[in-house]
C-alpha positions in Angstrom: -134.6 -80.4 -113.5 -135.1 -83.9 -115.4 -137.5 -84.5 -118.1 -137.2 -88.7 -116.8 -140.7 -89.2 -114.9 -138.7 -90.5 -112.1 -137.4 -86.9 -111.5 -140.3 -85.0 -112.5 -141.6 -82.8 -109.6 -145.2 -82.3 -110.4 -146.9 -78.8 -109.0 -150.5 -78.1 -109.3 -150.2 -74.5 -110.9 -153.1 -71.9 -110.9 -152.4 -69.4 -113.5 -155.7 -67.5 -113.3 -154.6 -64.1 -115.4 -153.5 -66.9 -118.4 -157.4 -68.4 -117.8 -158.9 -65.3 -117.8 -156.9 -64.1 -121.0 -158.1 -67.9 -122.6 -161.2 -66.6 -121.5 -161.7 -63.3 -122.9 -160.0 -64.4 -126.5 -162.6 -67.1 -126.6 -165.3 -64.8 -126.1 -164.3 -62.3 -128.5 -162.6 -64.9 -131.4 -166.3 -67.1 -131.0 -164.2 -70.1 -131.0 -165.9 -73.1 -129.7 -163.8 -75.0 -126.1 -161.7 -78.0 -128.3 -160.8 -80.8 -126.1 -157.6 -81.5 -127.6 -156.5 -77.7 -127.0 -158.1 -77.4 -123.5 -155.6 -80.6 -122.2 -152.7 -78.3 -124.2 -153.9 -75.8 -122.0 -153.3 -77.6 -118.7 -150.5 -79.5 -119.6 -148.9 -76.3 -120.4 -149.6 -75.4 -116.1 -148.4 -78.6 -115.3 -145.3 -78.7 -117.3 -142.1 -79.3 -114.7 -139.9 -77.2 -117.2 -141.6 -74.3 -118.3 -143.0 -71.6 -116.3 -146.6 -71.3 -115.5 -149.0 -70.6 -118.2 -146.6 -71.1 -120.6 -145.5 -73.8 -123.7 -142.9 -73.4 -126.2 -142.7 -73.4 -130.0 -140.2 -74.2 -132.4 -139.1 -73.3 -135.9 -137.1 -75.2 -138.2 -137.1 -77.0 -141.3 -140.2 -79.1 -142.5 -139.0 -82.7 -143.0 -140.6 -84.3 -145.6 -141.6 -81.1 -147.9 -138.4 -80.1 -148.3 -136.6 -76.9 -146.7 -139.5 -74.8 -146.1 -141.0 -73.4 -142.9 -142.4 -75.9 -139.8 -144.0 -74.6 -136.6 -144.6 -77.2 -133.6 -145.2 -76.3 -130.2 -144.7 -78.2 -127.3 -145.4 -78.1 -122.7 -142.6 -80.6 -122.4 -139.1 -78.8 -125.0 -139.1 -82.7 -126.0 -142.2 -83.7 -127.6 -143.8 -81.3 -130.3 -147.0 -81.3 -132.3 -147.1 -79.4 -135.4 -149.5 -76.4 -136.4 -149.6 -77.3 -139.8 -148.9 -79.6 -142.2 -148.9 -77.4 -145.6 -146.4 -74.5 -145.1 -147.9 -70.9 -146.2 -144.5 -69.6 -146.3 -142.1 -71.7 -149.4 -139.7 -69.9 -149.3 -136.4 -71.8 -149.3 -136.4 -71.3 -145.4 -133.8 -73.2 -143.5 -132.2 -72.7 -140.3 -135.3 -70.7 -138.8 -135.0 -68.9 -135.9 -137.7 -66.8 -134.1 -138.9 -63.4 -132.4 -141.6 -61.4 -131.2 -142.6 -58.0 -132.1 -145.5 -56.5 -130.7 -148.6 -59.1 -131.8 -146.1 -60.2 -134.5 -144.1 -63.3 -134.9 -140.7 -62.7 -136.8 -138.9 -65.3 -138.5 -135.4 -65.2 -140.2 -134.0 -68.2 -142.3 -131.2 -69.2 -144.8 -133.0 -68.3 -148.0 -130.8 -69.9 -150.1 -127.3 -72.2 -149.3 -125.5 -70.7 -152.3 -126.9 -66.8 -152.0 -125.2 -65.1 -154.1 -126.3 -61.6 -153.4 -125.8 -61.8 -149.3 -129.2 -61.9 -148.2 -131.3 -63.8 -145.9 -134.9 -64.1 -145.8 -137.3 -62.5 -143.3 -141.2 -63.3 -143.3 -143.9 -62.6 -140.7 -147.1 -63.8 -139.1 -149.6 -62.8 -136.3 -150.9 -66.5 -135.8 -148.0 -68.7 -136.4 -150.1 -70.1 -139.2 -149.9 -68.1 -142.1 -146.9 -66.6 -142.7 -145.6 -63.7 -145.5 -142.3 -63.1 -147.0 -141.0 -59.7 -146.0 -137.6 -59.1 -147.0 -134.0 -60.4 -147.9 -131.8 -57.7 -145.7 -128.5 -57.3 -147.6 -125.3 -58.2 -145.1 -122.8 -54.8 -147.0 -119.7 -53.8 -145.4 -117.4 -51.2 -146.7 -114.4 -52.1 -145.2 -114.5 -55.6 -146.9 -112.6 -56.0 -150.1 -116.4 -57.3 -151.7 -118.9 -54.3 -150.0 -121.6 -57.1 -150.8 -120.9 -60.1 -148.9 -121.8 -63.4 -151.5 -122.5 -65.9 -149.5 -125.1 -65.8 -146.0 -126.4 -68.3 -144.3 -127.8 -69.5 -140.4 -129.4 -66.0 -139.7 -130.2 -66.4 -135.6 -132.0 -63.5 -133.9 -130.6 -61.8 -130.6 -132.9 -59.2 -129.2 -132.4 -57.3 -126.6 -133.7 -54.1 -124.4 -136.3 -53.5 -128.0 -133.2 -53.7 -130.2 -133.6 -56.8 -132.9 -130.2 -58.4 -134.2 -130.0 -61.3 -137.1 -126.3 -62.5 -136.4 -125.4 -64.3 -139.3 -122.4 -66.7 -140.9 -120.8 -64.8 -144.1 -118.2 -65.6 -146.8 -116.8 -63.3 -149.3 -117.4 -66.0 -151.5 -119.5 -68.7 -153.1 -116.6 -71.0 -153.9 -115.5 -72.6 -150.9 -119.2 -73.8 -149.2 -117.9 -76.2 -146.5 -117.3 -80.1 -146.9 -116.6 -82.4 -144.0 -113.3 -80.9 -142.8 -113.0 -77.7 -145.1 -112.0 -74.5 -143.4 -114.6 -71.8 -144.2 -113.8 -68.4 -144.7 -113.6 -64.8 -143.6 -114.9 -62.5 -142.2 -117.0 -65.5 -140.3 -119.3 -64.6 -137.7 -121.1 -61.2 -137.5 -124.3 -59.0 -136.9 -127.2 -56.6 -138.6 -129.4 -54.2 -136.7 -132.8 -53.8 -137.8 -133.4 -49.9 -137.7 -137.2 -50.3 -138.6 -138.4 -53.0 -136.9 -142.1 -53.6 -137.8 -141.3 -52.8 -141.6 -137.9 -54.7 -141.8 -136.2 -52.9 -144.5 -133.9 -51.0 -143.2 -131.0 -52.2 -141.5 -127.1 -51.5 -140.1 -123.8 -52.2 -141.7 -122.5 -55.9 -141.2 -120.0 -56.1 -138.3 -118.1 -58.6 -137.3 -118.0 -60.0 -133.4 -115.1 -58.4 -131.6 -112.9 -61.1 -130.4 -114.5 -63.8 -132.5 -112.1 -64.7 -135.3 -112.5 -68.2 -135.6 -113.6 -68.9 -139.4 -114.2 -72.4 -138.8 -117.3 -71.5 -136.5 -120.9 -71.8 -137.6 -124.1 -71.8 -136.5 -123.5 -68.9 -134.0 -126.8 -68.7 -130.8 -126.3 -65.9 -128.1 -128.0 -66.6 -124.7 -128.0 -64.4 -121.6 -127.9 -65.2 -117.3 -127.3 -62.3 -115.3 -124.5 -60.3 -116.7 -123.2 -63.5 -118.6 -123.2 -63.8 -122.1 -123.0 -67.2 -123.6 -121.8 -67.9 -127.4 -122.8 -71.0 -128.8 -121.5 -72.5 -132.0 -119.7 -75.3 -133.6 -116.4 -76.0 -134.5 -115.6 -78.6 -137.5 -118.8 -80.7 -135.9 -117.7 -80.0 -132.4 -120.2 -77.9 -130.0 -118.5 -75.1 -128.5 -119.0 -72.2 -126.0 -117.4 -69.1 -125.0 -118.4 -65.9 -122.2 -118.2 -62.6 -122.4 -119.1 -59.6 -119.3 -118.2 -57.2 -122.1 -121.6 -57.4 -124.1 -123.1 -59.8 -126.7 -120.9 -58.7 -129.5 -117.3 -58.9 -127.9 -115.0 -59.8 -125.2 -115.7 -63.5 -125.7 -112.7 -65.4 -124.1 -111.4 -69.1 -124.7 -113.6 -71.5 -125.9 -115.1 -75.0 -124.4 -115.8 -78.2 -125.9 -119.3 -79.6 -124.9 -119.2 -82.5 -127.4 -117.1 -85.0 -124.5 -120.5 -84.6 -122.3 -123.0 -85.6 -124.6 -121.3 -87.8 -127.6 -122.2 -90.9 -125.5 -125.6 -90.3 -124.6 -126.0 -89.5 -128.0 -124.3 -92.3 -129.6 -126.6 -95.1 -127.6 -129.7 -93.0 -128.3 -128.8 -92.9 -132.2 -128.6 -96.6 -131.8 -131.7 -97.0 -129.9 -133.6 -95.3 -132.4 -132.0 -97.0 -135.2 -129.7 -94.4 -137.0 -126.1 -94.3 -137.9 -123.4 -93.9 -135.2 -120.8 -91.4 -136.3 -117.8 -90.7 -133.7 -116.9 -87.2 -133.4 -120.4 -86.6 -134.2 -120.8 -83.6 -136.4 -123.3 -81.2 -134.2 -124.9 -78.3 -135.7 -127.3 -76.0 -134.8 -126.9 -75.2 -130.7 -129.8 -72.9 -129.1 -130.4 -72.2 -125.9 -133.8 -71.0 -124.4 -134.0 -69.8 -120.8 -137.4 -71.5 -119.0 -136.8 -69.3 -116.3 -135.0 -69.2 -113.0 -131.3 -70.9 -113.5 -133.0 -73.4 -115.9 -132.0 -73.4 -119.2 -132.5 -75.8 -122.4 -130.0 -76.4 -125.2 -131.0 -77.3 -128.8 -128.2 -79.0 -130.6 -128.6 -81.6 -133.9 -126.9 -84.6 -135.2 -125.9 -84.0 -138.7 -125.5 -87.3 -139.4 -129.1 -88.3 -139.0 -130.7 -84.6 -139.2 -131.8 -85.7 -135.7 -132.9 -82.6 -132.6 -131.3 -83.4 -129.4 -132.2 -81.6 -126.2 -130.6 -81.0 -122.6 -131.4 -79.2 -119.7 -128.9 -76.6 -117.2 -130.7 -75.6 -114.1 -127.4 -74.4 -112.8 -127.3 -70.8 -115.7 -125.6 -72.7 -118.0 -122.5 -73.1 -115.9 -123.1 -77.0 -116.7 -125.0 -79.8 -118.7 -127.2 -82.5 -117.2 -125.8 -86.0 -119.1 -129.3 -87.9 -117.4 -131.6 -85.0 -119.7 -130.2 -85.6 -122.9 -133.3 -86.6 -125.1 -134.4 -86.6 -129.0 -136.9 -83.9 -129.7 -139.8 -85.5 -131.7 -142.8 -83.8 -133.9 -145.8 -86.0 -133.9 -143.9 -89.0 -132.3 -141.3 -88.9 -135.2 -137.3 -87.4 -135.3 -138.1 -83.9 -135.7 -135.3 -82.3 -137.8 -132.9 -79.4 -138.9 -131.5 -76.5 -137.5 -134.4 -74.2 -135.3 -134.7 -72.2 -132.4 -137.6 -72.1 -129.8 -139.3 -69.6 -128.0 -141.8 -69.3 -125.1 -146.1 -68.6 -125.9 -148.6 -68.1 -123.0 -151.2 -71.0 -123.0 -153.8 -68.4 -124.5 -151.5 -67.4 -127.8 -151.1 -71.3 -128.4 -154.5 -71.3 -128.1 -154.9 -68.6 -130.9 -152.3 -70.5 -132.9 -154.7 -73.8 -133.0 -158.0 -72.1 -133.3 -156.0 -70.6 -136.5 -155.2 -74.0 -137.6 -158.7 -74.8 -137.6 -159.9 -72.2 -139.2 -157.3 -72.7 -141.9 -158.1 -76.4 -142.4 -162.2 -75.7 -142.4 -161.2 -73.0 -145.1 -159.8 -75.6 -147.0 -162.4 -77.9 -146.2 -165.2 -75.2 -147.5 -163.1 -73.9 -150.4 -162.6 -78.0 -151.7 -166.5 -78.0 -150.9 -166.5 -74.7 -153.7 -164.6 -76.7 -156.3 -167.4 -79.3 -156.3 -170.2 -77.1 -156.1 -168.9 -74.7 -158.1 -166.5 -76.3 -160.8 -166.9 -74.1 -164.0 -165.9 -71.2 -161.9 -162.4 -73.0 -161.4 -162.2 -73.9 -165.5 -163.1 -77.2 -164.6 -166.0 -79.7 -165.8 -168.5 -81.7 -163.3 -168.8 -85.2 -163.1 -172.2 -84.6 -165.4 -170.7 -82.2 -167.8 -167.2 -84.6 -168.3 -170.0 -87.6 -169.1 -172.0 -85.9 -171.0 -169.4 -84.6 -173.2 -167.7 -88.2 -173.5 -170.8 -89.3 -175.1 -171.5 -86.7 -176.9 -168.0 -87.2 -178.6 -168.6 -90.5 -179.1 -171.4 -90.1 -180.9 -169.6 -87.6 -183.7 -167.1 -90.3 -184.1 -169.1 -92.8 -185.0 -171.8 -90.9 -187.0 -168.9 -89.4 -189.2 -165.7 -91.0 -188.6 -164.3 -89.6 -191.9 -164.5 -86.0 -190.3 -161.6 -86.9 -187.5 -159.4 -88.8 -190.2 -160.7 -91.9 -189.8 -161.7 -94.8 -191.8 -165.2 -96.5 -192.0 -166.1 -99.9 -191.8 -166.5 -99.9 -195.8 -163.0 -98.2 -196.1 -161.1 -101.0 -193.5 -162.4 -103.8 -195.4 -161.2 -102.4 -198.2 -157.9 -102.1 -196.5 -157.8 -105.5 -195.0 -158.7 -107.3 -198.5 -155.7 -105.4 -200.1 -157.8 -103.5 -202.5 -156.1 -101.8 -205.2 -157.1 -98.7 -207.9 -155.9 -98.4 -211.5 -156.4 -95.4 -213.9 -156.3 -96.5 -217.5 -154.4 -95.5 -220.3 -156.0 -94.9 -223.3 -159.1 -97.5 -223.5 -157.1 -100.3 -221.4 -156.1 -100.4 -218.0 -153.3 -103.6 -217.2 -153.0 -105.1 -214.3 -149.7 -107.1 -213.0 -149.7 -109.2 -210.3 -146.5 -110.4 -208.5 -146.7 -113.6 -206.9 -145.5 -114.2 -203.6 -145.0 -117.4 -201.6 -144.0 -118.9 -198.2 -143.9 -122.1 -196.5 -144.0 -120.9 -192.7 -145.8 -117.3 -192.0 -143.1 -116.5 -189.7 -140.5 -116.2 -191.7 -142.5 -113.9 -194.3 -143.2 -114.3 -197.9 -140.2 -114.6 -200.7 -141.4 -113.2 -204.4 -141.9 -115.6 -207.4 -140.3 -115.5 -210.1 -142.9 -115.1 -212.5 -145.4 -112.1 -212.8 -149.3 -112.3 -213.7 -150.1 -109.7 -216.5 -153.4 -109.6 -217.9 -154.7 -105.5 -219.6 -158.7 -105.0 -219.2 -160.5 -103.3 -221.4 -162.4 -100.2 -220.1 -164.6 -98.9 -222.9 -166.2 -95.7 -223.5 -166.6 -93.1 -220.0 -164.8 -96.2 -217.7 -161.6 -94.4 -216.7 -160.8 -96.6 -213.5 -160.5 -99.9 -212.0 -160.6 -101.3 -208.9 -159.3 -105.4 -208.1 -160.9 -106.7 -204.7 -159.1 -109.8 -203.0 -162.4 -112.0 -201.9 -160.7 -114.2 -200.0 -161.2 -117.8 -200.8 -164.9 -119.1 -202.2 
């Protein structure tokens, strides 16, 4: 199924249990009907590849703040609008990927690119909004020369029949971080089981996946059709899959290079939109959603430009349609980085942006605080700051000689090169050295002859102080 409108089959879809549900929410939340959200809403039913009632939503990395957390959902897989623009969670949180558990949303991420006490972040939410750091599971396996594995990084979840796995990329090291080309290293590829899920503290010994001993891979997404398991990843830039009927930690078989199919599609996109063109490009990043039926969409990015690409399978993954290959966009810009999607109902999207509101009218009412309200904040009104610039002014000038400062008496005194002498005995002498010069740029040169003169200061006169007038 094409996302080109000359392909698109449009249905007229009546989800009535998803209304209801929109509904009863909006009864019990008291949020007012937003128009904006009621045509998300519909487009969601009309949406040619996502099943009824529902949109998606992505995780990845917020472009422009840095690596920290961004949420966008989307009815299309192509065009996404983000929930916020200020991230609650900032953590370093790249290479996102999401779950659900129970009413809660679950996100996993890199937490650092250099960890070097093999963890991962985890952090939590129950509107997609406002997210809190959980935990950093440790990746420890005994059978490793180093129990504590250094170096962590792309944390995807799989989760399956209630059971919630993070496979993650590992190194025994910090040293060798890959550069273009560079082989990475061992043990490569492996898994964690969450034994608490909910809490999110407890969790199984790294293991490795059986059959999967290529070190070079990275970025490892597990997707499921019938009894089929599919393992995505990349391969020195290269996007690659293997199968497996044995389970979704072993048996995998040979791999396949899905780079051929989409490198030119690709390449005159990049060009289209104005970015570097990079042949073999380096992909990262692959995940697949299923949108139900045989239909399937794969997440893959262009390293090159941090640039989403998107394409559909309606045939279970056993092949890629070329003609679907788009850019994913936020807000009508390149989205970016490493993510993974998953599938809302219309009413939880709903939830999601009635949250957003009610986040942006907190801020809204709490900005409204700091004006009404400044002192309690340690900070002056607009009154109080003038008031107490004039005020300050007025000390300065009424006694300048309190902050260090000279008078008016004291700078004329200064600027007429007065002088003050003590006298010795009844006399006080004064010498003057002349100095001369016949062009004030180039300073004064001293005379050769010096002006003494003594002054008599009789009886209680012990000083004397010389004035220049300036010229009578």
């Amino acid at each position: 199924m094409h996302l080109d409108p000359g392909h698109q089959s449009v249905r007229l879809l009546a989800d009535s249990q998803a209304f209801d549900q929109y509904k009863d929410m909006k009864r019990s939340a008291g949020v007012a009907i937003m128009l904006p959200v009621l045509c998300l809403f519909f487009q969601a039913l009309y949406a040619p590849a996502v099943e009824p009632g529902q949109l998606l939503i992505r995780t990845s990395t917020h472009a422009g703040v840095g690596n920290v957390l961004r949420v966008g959902f989307s009815s299309d897989g192509v065009n996404f609008t983000d929930l916020f623009s200020t991230p609650t969670l900032t953590n370093y949180s790249r290479d996102a990927s999401v779950a659900r558990h129970g009413s809660d949303y679950v996100v996993v991420y890199t937490d650092q690119f250099l960890s070097t006490n093999g963890t991962f972040g985890l952090a939590r939410s129950a509107n997609l909004i406002d997210w809190t750091y959980v935990s950093s599971p440790r990746a420890v396996n005994p059978n490793l020369i180093t129990n504590m594995i250094n170096n962590t990084w792309a944390p995807e979840w799989h989760v399956e029949e209630g059971r919630f796995y993070a496979v993650v990329r590992v190194s025994t090291t910090t040293n060798n971080i890959p550069s273009g080309n560079d082989t990475l290293l061992t043990p490569g590829h492996g898994y964690m089981e969450c034994l608490d899920p909910g809490t999110w503290t407890k969790w199984t010994e790294f293991q490795t996946i059986g059959g999967f001993t290529n070190t070079n891979a990275n970025d490892v997404a597990i997707a499921k059709f019938g009894e089929t398991y599919h393992l995505f990843y990349t391969d020195q830039g290269n996007l690659m899959m293997r199968r497996s009927t044995e389970g979704p930690f072993s048996g995998y078989g040979a791999a396949s290079n899905m780079s051929s199919s989409f490198e030119d599609v690709v390449d005159a996109g990049e060009k289209a939109l104005g970015g570097l063109v990079y042949r073999p490009f380096p992909f990262e990043g692959p995940f697949v959603i299923h949108l139900g039926g045989d239909n399937y969409r794969l997440y893959f990015q262009n390293l090159i430009n941090d640039r989403s690409w998107t394409v559909l399978s309606t045939n279970g993954m056993a092949d890629w349609d070329t003609n679907s290959v788009r850019p994913v966009m936020y807000n009508g810009t390149n989205s970016f980085g490493h993510g993974s999607v998953m599938k809302i109902s219309a009413p939880e999207a709903l939830l999601a942006v009635a949250g957003s509101r009610v986040r942006a009218e907190n801020a809204l009412a709490e900005n409204a605080d700091f004006r009404i309200h400044p002192n309690s904040y340690g900070l002056y009104s607009g009154l109080q700051f003038t008031n107490n610039r004039r005020a300050g002014q007025a000390d300065v000038i009424a006694s300048p000689g309190s902050f260090g400062l000279y008078d008016s008496n004291s700078i004329m005194d200064l600027n007429l090169g007065g002088v003050l002498l003590q006298k010795q005995g009844t006399t006080a002498v004064v010498d003057l050295q002349v100095l001369t010069s016949t062009d004030l740029s180039q300073g004064f040169t001293s005379s050769p002859t010096t002006i003494s003169f003594p002054v008599d200061l009789p009886g209680d006169k012990h000083f004397l102080r010389i004035r220049a007038v300036g010229p009578r």
